[in-house]
matplotlib code that plots the C-alpha trace (Angstrom):
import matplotlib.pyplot as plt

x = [31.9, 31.5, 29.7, 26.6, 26.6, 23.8, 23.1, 22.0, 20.2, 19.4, 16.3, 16.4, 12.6, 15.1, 14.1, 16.4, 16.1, 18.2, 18.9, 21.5, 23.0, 24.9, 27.9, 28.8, 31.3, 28.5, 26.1, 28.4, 28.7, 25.6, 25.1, 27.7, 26.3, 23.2, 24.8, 27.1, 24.3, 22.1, 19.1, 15.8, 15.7, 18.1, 17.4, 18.9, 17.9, 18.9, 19.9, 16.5, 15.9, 13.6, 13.9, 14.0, 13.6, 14.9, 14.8, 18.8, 17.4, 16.3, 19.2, 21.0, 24.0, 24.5, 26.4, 27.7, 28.6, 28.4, 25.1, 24.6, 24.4, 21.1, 21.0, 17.6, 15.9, 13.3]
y = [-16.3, -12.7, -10.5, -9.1, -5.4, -2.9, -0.8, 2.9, 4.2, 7.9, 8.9, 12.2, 12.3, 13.1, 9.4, 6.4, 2.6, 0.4, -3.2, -5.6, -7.6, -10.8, -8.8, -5.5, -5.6, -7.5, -4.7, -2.1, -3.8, -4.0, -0.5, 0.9, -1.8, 0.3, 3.5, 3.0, 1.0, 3.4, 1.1, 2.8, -0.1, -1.5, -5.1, -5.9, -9.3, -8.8, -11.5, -12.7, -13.1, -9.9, -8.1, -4.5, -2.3, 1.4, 3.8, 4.5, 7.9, 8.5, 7.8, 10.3, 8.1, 4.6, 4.0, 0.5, -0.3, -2.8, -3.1, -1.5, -4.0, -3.1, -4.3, -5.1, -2.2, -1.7]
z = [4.4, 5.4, 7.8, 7.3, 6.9, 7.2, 3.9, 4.4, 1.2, 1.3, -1.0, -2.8, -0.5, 2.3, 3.4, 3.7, 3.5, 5.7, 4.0, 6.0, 3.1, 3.0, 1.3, 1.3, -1.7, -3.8, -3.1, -3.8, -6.8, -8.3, -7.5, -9.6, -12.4, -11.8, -11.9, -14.9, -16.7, -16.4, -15.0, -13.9, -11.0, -9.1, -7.1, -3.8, -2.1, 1.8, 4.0, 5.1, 1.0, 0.9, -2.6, -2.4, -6.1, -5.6, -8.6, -9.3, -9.7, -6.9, -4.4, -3.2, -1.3, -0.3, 3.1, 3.8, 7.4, 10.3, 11.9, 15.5, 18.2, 19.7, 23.2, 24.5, 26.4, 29.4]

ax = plt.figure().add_subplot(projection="3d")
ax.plot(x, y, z, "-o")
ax.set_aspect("equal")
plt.show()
């Protein structure tokens, strides 16, 4: 099974979703399906089972990496 990775999407708004996903090379995936396909909306379920639609047009880069470890703070 693999690590969860965190998924940066940066919006053409000069806004950006973070997702963490189950699979980093299965989202990568269906983002050049997107792409290449030329969907107006692309689905990504994240690893609590949320479903997130972002307009392909929209994005302005994807960023796939391993989630901080945020310590807990006073």
């Amino acid at each position: 099974m693999s690590e969860e990775l965190m998924v940066r999407i940066g919006l053409r708004s000069a806004r950006e979703l973070e997702i963490t996903v189950a699979d980093g090379d299965e989202f990568a995936a269906t983002y050049e399906k997107a792409v290449k396909g030329k969907q107006l909306v692309m689905w990504v379920t994240d690893a609590r089972g949320h479903r997130f639609g972002v307009n392909v047009d929209s994005i302005a880069f994807v960023e796939i990496d391993k989630p901080i470890d945020r310590g807990v703070g006073f």
